[in-house]
N, C-alpha and C positions, 0 to 999 in steps of 0.2 A: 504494500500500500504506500502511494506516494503522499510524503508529506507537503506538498506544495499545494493539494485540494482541501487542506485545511486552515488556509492561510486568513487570520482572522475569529477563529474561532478556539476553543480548549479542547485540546487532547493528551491522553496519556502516551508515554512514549517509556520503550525500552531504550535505554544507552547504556556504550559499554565507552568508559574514556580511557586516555592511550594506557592508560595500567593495568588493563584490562577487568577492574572495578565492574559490575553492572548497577543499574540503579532503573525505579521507574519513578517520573515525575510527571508530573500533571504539569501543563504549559497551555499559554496561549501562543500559536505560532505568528509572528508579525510581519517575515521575508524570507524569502529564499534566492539564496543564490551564491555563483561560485563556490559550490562546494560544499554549504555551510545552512544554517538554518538562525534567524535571529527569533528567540524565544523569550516570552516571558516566564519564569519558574513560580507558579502559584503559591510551592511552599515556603520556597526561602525571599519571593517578593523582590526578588531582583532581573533586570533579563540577563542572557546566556545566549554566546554562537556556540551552535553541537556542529559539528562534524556534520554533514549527509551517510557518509560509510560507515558512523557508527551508532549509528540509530538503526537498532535491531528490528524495530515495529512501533507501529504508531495506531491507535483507534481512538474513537469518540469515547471523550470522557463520562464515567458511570458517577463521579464523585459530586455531590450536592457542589452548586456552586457557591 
């Protein structure tokens, strides 16, 4: 599933970052491109660029907003 038909809305996403860590966070996605995805992180309230390659899955968030 591409995360670029989410753009604007909140979704949960798997990411793994280069330590090879995994984490799932809840985001609203704002842009994409070159590469990279600029996100908002719902729980820590700050935004985040993730990688494209390592964002393992992304779906519509189940989480009350």
């Amino acid at each position: 599933m591409s995360i670029e038909k989410f753009i604007g809305r909140r979704v949960e996403v798997i990411y793994q970052d280069g330590k090879g860590e995994l984490s799932q966070r809840v985001v609203t996605v704002h842009s994409v491109r070159d590469g990279s995805a600029r996100v908002f992180d719902c729980d820590k309230q700050a935004f985040r660029t993730l990688n494209l390659d390592r964002i393992l899955a992304v779906m519509p968030t189940r989480r009350a907003s």
